[in-house]
C-alpha positions as YAML, in Angstrom:
chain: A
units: angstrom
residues:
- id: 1
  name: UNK
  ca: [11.34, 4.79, 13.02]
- id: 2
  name: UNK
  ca: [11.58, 2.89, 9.61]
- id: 3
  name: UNK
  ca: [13.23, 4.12, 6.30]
- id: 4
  name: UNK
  ca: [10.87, 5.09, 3.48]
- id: 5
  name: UNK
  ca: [7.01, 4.95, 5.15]
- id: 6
  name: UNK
  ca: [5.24, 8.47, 4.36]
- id: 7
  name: UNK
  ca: [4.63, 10.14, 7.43]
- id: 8
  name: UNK
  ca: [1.25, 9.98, 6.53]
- id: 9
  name: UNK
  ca: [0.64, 6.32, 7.27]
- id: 10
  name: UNK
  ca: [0.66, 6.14, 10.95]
- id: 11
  name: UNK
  ca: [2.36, 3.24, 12.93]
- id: 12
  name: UNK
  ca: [-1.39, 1.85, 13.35]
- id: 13
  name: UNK
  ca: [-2.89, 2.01, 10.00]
- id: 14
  name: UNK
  ca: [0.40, -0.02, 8.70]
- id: 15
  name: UNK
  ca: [-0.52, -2.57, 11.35]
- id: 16
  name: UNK
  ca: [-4.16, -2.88, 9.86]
- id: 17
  name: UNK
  ca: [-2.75, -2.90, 6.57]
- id: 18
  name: UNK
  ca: [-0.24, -5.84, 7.20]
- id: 19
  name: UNK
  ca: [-3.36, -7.50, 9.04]
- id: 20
  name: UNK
  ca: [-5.73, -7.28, 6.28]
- id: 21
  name: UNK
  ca: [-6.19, -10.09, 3.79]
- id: 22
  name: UNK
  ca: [-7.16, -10.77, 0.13]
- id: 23
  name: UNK
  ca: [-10.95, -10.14, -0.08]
- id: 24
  name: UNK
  ca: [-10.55, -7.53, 2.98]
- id: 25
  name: UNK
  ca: [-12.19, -3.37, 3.06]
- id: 26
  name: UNK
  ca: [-10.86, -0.37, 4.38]
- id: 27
  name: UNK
  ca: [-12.61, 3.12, 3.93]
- id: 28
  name: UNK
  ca: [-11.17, 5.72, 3.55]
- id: 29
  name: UNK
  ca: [-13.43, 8.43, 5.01]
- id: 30
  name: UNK
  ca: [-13.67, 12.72, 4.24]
- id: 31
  name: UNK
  ca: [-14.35, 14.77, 6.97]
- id: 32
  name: UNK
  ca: [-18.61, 14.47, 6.49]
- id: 33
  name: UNK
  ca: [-18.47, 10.57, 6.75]
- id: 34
  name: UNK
  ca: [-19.80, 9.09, 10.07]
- id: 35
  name: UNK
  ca: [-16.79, 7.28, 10.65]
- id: 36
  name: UNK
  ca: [-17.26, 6.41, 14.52]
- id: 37
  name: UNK
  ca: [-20.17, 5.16, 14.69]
- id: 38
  name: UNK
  ca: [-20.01, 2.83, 11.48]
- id: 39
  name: UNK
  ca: [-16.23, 1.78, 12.30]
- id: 40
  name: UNK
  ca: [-15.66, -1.84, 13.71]
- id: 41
  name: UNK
  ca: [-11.82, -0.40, 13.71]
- id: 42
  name: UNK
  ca: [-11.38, 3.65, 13.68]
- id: 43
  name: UNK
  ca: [-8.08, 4.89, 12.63]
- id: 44
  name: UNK
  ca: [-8.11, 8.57, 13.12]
- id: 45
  name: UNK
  ca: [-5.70, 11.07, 10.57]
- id: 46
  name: UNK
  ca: [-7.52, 13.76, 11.17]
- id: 47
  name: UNK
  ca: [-5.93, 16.92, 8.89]
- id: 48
  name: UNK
  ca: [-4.56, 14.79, 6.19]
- id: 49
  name: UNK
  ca: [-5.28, 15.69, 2.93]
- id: 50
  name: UNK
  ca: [-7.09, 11.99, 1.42]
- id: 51
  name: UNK
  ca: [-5.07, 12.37, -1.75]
- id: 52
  name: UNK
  ca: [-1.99, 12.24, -0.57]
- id: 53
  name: UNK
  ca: [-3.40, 9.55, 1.91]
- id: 54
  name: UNK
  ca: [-4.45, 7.46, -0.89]
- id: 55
  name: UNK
  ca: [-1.04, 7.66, -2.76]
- id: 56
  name: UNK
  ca: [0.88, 6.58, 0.21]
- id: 57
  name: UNK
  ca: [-1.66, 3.49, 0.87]
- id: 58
  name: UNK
  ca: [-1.46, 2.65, -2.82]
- id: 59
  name: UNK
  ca: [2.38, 1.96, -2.39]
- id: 60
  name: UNK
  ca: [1.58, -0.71, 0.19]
- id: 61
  name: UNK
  ca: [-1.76, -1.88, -0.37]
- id: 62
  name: UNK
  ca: [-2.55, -4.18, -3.71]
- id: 63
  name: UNK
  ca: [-5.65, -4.12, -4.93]
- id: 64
  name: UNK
  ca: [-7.96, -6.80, -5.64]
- id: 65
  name: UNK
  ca: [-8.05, -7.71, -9.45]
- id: 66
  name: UNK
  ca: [-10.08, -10.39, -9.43]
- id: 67
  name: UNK
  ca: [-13.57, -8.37, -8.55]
- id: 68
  name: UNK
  ca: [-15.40, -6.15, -10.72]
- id: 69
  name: UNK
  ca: [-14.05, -2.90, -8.82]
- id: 70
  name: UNK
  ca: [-11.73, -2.82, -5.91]
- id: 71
  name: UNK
  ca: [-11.89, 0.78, -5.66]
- id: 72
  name: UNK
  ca: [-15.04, 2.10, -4.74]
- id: 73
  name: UNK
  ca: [-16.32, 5.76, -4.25]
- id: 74
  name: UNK
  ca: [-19.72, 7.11, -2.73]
- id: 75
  name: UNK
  ca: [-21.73, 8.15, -5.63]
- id: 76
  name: UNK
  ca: [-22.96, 11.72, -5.45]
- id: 77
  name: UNK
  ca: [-27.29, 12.07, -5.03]
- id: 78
  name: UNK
  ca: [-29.39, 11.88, -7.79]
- id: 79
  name: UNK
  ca: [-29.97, 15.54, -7.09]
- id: 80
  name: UNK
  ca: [-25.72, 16.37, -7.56]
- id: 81
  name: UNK
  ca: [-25.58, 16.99, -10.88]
- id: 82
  name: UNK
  ca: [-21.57, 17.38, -11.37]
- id: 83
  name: UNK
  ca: [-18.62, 15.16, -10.86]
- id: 84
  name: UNK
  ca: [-16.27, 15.96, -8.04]
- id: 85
  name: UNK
  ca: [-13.12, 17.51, -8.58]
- id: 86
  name: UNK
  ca: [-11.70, 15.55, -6.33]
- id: 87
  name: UNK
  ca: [-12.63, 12.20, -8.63]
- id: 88
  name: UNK
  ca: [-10.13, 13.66, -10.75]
- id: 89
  name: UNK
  ca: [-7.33, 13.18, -9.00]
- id: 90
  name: UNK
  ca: [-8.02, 9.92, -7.57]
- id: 91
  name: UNK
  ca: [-8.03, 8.72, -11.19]
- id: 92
  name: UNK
  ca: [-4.59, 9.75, -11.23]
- id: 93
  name: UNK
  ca: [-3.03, 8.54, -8.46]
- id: 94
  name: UNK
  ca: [-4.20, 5.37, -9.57]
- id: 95
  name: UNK
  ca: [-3.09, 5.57, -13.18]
- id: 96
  name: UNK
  ca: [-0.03, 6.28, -11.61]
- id: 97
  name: UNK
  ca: [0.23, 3.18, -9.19]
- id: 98
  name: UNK
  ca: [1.22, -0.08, -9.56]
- id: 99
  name: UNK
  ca: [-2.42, -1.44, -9.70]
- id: 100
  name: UNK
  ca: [-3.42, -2.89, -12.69]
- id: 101
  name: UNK
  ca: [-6.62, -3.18, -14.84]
- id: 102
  name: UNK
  ca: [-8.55, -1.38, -11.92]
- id: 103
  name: UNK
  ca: [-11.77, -0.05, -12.73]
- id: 104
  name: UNK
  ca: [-13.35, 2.91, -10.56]
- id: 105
  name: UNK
  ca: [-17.13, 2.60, -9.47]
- id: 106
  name: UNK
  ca: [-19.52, 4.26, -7.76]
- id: 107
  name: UNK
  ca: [-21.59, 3.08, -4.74]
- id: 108
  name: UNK
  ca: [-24.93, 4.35, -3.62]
- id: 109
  name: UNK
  ca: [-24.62, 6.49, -0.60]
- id: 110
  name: UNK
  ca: [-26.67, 4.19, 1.82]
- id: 111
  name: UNK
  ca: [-24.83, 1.26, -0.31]
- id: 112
  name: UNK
  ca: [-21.21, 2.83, 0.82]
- id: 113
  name: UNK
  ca: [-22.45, 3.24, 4.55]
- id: 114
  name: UNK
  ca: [-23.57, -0.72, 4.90]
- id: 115
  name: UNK
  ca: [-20.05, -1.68, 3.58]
- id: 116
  name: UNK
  ca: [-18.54, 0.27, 5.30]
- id: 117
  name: UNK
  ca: [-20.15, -0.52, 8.96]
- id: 118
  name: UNK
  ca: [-18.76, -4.32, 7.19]
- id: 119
  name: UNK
  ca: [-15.28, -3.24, 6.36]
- id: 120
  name: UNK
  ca: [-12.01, -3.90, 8.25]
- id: 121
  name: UNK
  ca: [-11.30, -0.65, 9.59]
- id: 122
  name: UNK
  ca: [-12.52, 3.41, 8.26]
- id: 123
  name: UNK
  ca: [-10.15, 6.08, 7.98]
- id: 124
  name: UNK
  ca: [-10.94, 8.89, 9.18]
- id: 125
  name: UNK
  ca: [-9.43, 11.96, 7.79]
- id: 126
  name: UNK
  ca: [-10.12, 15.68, 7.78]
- id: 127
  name: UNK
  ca: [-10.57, 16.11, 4.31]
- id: 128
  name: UNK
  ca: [-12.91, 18.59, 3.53]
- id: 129
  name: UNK
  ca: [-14.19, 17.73, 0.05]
- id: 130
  name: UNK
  ca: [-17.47, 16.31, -0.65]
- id: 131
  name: UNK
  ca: [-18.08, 13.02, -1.72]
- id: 132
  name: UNK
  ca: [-14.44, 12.01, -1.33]
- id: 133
  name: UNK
  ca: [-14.83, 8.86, 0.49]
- id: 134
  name: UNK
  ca: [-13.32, 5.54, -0.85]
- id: 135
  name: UNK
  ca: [-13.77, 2.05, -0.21]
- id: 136
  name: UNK
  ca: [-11.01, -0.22, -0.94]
- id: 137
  name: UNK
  ca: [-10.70, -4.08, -1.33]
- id: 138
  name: UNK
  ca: [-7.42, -5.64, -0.85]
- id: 139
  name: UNK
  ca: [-6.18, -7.78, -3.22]
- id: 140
  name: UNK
  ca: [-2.92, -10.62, -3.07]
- id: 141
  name: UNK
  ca: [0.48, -9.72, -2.71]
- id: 142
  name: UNK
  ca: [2.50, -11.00, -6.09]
...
Protein backbone atom coordinates (compact mmCIF):
# COMPACT_ATOMS: atom_id res chain seq x y z
CA UNK A 1 0.00 0.00 0.00
CA UNK A 2 1.39 3.57 -0.79
CA UNK A 3 0.50 6.93 0.99
CA UNK A 4 -1.68 9.35 -0.97
CA UNK A 5 -2.87 7.27 -4.43
CA UNK A 6 -6.86 7.53 -4.67
CA UNK A 7 -8.24 4.28 -4.33
CA UNK A 8 -9.55 4.79 -7.54
CA UNK A 9 -6.35 4.31 -9.53
CA UNK A 10 -5.71 0.69 -9.33
CA UNK A 11 -2.16 -0.81 -8.82
CA UNK A 12 -2.31 -1.54 -12.77
CA UNK A 13 -3.48 1.58 -14.31
CA UNK A 14 -0.50 3.44 -12.22
CA UNK A 15 1.79 0.94 -13.91
CA UNK A 16 0.45 2.02 -17.46
CA UNK A 17 0.60 5.44 -16.41
CA UNK A 18 4.35 5.36 -15.28
CA UNK A 19 4.86 3.33 -18.65
CA UNK A 20 3.37 5.77 -20.92
CA UNK A 21 5.42 8.43 -22.65
CA UNK A 22 5.19 12.00 -24.07
CA UNK A 23 3.09 11.71 -27.28
CA UNK A 24 1.27 8.49 -25.65
CA UNK A 25 -3.16 7.86 -25.45
CA UNK A 26 -5.19 6.44 -22.92
CA UNK A 27 -9.12 6.36 -23.13
CA UNK A 28 -10.96 6.68 -20.80
CA UNK A 29 -14.13 4.73 -21.66
CA UNK A 30 -18.22 5.08 -20.18
CA UNK A 31 -20.01 2.12 -19.78
CA UNK A 32 -21.48 2.13 -23.82
CA UNK A 33 -17.84 2.23 -25.25
CA UNK A 34 -16.60 -1.07 -26.83
CA UNK A 35 -13.68 -1.13 -24.78
CA UNK A 36 -12.58 -4.94 -25.29
CA UNK A 37 -12.57 -5.34 -28.45
CA UNK A 38 -10.80 -1.93 -29.47
CA UNK A 39 -8.25 -2.22 -26.39
CA UNK A 40 -4.55 -3.22 -27.24
CA UNK A 41 -4.34 -2.90 -23.16
CA UNK A 42 -7.86 -3.18 -21.11
CA UNK A 43 -7.81 -1.87 -17.68
CA UNK A 44 -11.11 -2.69 -16.18
CA UNK A 45 -12.76 -0.11 -13.15
CA UNK A 46 -15.84 -1.16 -13.67
CA UNK A 47 -18.39 1.00 -11.10
CA UNK A 48 -16.26 4.02 -10.90
CA UNK A 49 -17.78 7.09 -11.43
CA UNK A 50 -15.32 8.70 -14.68
CA UNK A 51 -15.28 12.04 -12.91
CA UNK A 52 -13.78 11.23 -10.07
CA UNK A 53 -11.58 8.85 -12.28
CA UNK A 54 -10.45 11.69 -14.27
CA UNK A 55 -9.53 13.92 -11.22
CA UNK A 56 -7.40 11.30 -9.70
CA UNK A 57 -5.51 10.63 -13.21
CA UNK A 58 -5.15 14.37 -13.64
CA UNK A 59 -2.94 14.46 -10.39
CA UNK A 60 -0.50 12.05 -12.02
CA UNK A 61 -0.83 12.32 -15.58
CA UNK A 62 0.52 15.74 -17.46
CA UNK A 63 -0.92 16.59 -20.35
CA UNK A 64 0.52 17.26 -23.59
CA UNK A 65 0.82 21.10 -24.31
CA UNK A 66 2.46 21.08 -27.24
CA UNK A 67 -0.64 19.63 -29.55
CA UNK A 68 -3.66 21.36 -30.46
CA UNK A 69 -5.84 19.35 -27.78
CA UNK A 70 -4.63 16.73 -25.43
CA UNK A 71 -7.93 16.14 -24.10
CA UNK A 72 -10.26 14.75 -26.37
CA UNK A 73 -14.03 13.80 -26.01
CA UNK A 74 -16.41 11.78 -28.46
CA UNK A 75 -18.52 14.31 -30.07
CA UNK A 76 -22.23 13.68 -29.73
CA UNK A 77 -24.21 12.73 -33.51
CA UNK A 78 -25.21 15.23 -35.69
CA UNK A 79 -28.68 14.15 -34.68
CA UNK A 80 -27.82 15.03 -30.51
CA UNK A 81 -28.76 18.28 -30.36
CA UNK A 82 -27.59 19.19 -26.58
CA UNK A 83 -24.34 19.23 -24.77
CA UNK A 84 -23.77 16.64 -22.09
CA UNK A 85 -24.01 17.40 -18.63
CA UNK A 86 -21.37 15.51 -17.97
CA UNK A 87 -18.99 17.97 -20.34
CA UNK A 88 -19.61 20.23 -17.62
CA UNK A 89 -17.83 18.87 -15.14
CA UNK A 90 -14.96 17.67 -17.00
CA UNK A 91 -14.34 21.36 -17.75
CA UNK A 92 -13.92 21.70 -14.20
CA UNK A 93 -11.85 19.25 -13.07
CA UNK A 94 -9.57 20.50 -15.50
CA UNK A 95 -9.78 24.18 -14.66
CA UNK A 96 -9.01 22.91 -11.48
CA UNK A 97 -5.78 20.82 -12.33
CA UNK A 98 -2.47 21.60 -12.77
CA UNK A 99 -2.69 21.43 -16.66
CA UNK A 100 -2.15 24.41 -18.36
CA UNK A 101 -3.42 26.19 -21.54
CA UNK A 102 -5.45 22.92 -22.37
CA UNK A 103 -8.04 23.23 -24.82
CA UNK A 104 -11.07 20.63 -24.91
CA UNK A 105 -12.15 19.14 -28.41
CA UNK A 106 -14.38 17.03 -29.79
CA UNK A 107 -13.74 13.90 -31.94
CA UNK A 108 -16.07 12.30 -34.39
CA UNK A 109 -17.50 9.16 -33.02
CA UNK A 110 -15.91 6.73 -35.66
CA UNK A 111 -12.79 9.31 -35.32
CA UNK A 112 -12.65 8.47 -31.31
CA UNK A 113 -13.03 4.61 -32.01
CA UNK A 114 -9.83 4.48 -34.61
CA UNK A 115 -7.73 6.28 -31.89
CA UNK A 116 -8.69 4.58 -29.60
CA UNK A 117 -8.14 0.85 -31.13
CA UNK A 118 -4.35 3.10 -31.53
CA UNK A 119 -4.07 4.22 -27.98
CA UNK A 120 -1.93 2.79 -25.14
CA UNK A 121 -4.44 1.26 -23.08
CA UNK A 122 -8.79 2.07 -22.63
CA UNK A 123 -10.32 2.38 -19.41
CA UNK A 124 -13.03 0.85 -18.90
CA UNK A 125 -15.40 2.13 -16.38
CA UNK A 126 -19.06 1.73 -15.50
CA UNK A 127 -20.07 5.07 -15.98
CA UNK A 128 -23.35 5.35 -17.15
CA UNK A 129 -23.53 8.71 -18.92
CA UNK A 130 -23.61 9.16 -22.53
CA UNK A 131 -21.00 10.44 -24.50
CA UNK A 132 -18.60 10.57 -21.56
CA UNK A 133 -15.65 9.00 -23.07
CA UNK A 134 -12.21 10.80 -23.13
CA UNK A 135 -9.13 10.43 -24.91
CA UNK A 136 -6.07 11.66 -23.37
CA UNK A 137 -2.48 12.43 -24.69
CA UNK A 138 0.29 12.48 -22.30
CA UNK A 139 2.42 15.16 -22.20
CA UNK A 140 6.32 15.64 -20.37
CA UNK A 141 6.89 15.60 -16.88
CA UNK A 142 8.41 19.29 -15.79
Amino acid sequence: MLKKIPKNISPELMKVLMEMGHGDEIVLADGNFPAASHAKTLIRLDGQNMPLVLKSILEFFPLDTYVDSAFNLMATAPTDDFKPEIWSEYEEILKSSTAENIKIDALERFEFYERGKQAYAIVATGEEAIYANILLRKGVVK
